[in-house]
N, C-alpha and C positions, 0 to 999 in steps of 0.2 A: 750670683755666684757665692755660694756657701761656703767658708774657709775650714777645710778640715786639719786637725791637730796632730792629726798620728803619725806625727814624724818620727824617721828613725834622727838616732841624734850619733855624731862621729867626729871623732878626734880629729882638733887641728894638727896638720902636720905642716913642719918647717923644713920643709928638702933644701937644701943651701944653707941655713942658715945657723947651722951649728959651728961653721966657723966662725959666724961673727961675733957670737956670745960667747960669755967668759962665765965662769965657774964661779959661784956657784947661780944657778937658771932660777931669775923669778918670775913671777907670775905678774899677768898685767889687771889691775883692779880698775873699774869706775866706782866710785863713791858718789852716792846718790845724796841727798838731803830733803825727804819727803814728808818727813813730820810736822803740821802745822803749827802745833804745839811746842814745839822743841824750842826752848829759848824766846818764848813769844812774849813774856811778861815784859822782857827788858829790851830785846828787841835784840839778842846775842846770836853770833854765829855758832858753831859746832863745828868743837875741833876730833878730826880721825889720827887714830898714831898705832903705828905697829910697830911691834917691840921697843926696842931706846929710838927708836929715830924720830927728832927734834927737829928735823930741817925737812923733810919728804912731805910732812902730813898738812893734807890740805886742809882748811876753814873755808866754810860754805857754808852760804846763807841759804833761807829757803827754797826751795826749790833749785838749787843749783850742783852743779857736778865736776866732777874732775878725776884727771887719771891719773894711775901711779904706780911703781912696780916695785911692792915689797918681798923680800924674801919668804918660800915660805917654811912653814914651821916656829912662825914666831906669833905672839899674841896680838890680837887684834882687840882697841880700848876707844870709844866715842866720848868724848864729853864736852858742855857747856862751855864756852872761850872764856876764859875771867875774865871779871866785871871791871876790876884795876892790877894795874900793871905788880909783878910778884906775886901774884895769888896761884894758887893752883887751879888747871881747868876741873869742874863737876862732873865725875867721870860716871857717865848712865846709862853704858854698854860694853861691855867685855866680853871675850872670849875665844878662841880655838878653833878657825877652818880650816880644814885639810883640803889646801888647796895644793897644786901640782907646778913647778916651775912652767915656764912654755908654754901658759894656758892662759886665757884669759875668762873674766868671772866679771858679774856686777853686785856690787854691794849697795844695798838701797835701806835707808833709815826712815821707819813710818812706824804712825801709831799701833801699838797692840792690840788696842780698843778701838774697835768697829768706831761708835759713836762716841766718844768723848770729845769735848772739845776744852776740857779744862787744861790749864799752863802747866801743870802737872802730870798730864797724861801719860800713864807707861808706854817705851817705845822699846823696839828690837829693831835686827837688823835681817834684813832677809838675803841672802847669801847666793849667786847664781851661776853655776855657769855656762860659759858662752862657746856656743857652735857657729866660728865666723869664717866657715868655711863660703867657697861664694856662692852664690847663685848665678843659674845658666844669661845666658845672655839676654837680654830686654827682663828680665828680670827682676825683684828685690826681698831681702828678707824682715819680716817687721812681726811684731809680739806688742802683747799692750797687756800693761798691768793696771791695776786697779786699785789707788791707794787714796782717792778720794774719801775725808773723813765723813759720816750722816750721810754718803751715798747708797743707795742702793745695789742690787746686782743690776748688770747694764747690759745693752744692746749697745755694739758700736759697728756702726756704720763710715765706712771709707770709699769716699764717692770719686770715682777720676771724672774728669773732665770729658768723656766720653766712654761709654760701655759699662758694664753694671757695677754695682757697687759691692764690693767687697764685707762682709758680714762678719762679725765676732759676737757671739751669742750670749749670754747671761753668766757674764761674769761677776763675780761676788768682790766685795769688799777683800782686799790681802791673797787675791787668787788673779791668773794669769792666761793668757790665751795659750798658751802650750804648757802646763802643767801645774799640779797645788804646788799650794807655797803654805809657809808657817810665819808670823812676826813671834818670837817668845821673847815676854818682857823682860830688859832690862840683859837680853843674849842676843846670842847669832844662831840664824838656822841652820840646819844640816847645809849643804854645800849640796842642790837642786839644779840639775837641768834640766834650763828652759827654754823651749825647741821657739825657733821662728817658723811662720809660713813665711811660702815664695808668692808672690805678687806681681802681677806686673810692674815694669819699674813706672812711675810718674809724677803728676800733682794732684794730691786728692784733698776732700775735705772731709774730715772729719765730724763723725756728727754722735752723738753719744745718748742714749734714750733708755730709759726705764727698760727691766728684760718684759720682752710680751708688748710693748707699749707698739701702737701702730705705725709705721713705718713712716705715715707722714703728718705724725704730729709731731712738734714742737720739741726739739733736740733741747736736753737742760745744759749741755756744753755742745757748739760748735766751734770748729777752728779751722778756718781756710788759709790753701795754700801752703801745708805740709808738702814738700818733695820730699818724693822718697825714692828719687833716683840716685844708686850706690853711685861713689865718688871712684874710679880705680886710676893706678899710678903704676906704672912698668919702670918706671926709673928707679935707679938707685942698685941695692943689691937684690931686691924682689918684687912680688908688684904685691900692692896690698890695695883693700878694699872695704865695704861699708856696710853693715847692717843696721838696724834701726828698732827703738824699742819707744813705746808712747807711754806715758805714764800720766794717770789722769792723778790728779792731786790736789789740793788745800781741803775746803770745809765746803760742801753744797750751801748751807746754813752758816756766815759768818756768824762768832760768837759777837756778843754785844760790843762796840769800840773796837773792833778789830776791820783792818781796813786791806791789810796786804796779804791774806791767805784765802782771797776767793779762790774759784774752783775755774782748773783748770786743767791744758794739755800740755806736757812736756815731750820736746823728741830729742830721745839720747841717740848720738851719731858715733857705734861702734865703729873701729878700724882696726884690722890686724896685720899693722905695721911690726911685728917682732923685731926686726934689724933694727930698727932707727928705736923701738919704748924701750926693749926688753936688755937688760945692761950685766 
């Protein structure tokens, strides 16, 4: 089963839930942390902060994520966590999305540079957003980027536990299964939507190959036991729901003494809870 991408893409809508929110309407972010590089010499986390907010802004280590609902219209700034306590964070990403209250978006932090692997490496932020509207029923929605450093373009292969396996065709370094992407060093990219396909919902495994490489040779990342069966919840004041995005990431090739940025698979688990995130 060949996955095809030409999805149309359409605005979340909140029917009920404009009483819940209070004025003024932000927007809901995942903050990604996918640069292998980023902070690797000392082994520092990376701090996110939009506008003056001091208390909101997550620090995440590699490969790790988190949500949060900034206003929008205010700047968005990444930097380095200080080394000792009073210093200022190294700030190595700034900039400007015109992002929409009521919406939600993924912000992901990866290298510039295809191949580098040095602790220096220029990084951006690549900017997205999110169609989390649901999917029919036995269903699921899922996307997979491609921010492994020294990888190739890929084959990725998602295998359920019975009936064919699901295909995503030669993706490239900083590119995605539903549309281009940009990292520009040292900024943030336009604000890109990036379509999910619908799936069956299940438990697959993941298997990730050279683009062209033979179907049953030797996957350079496999990961079993990905579900990616959406979560839904009818309680409360709406029911909200799950999409899924896979993000392959560290170094195919660890740099010399580097031990915690092999390569791998990440699954970010959207939900469009707007009553209960959105404030």
């Amino acid at each position: 089963m060949l996955l095809s991408f030409a999805l149309g893409l359409t605005s979340c809508t909140d029917d009920g839930v404009d009483d819940i929110l209070e004025s003024p309407a932000n927007a809901r972010v995942f903050f990604g942390q996918f640069s292998p590089s980023l902070g690797l010499a000392d082994n520092l986390n990376t701090d996110f902060f939009f506008g003056n907010n001091t208390t909101q802004n997550p620090r995440l280590g590699f490969a790790a994520f988190a949500s949060r609902t900034p206003t929008p219209g205010v700047p968005f700034r990444v930097g380095i966590q200080p080394a000792a306590a009073g210093e200022l964070a190294t700030e190595v990403i700034s900039g400007m999305p015109e992002i929409e209250g009521r919406k939600n978006y993924t912000a992901l932090v990866a290298n510039a540079d295809a191949s580098s692997t040095q602790g220096n490496a220029p990084v951006g932020m690549i900017f997205i957003e999110d169609d989390l509207t649901p999917a029919p029923a036995g269903s699921t929605k899922v996307r997979f980027i491609h921010l492994a450093v020294g990888a190739p373009a890929v084959d990725v292969y998602l295998v359920p536990s019975a009936g064919d396996p699901v295909i995503i065709r030669n993706i490239a370094y900083g590119q995605s299964s539903g549309g281009n992407l940009s990292i520009p060093a040292g900024g943030l990219s336009d604000v890109t939507p990036v379509a999910f396909a619908q799936i069956p919902a299940g438990t697959y495994r993941a298997e990730v190959r050279p683009a062209g490489a033979d179907p049953a040779s030797q996957p350079v990342l496999a990961v079993n036991n990905l579900n990616l069966t959406p979560r839904r919840n009818t309680g409360g004041a709406r029911e909200y729901w799950e999409a899924f995005t896979i993000v392959a990431n560290g170094y195919l090739t660890q740099p010399s003494g580097v031990t915690s940025r092999a390569l791998r698979a990440t699954l970010i688990s959207h939900d469009d809870n707007f009553a209960d995130e959105i404030r």
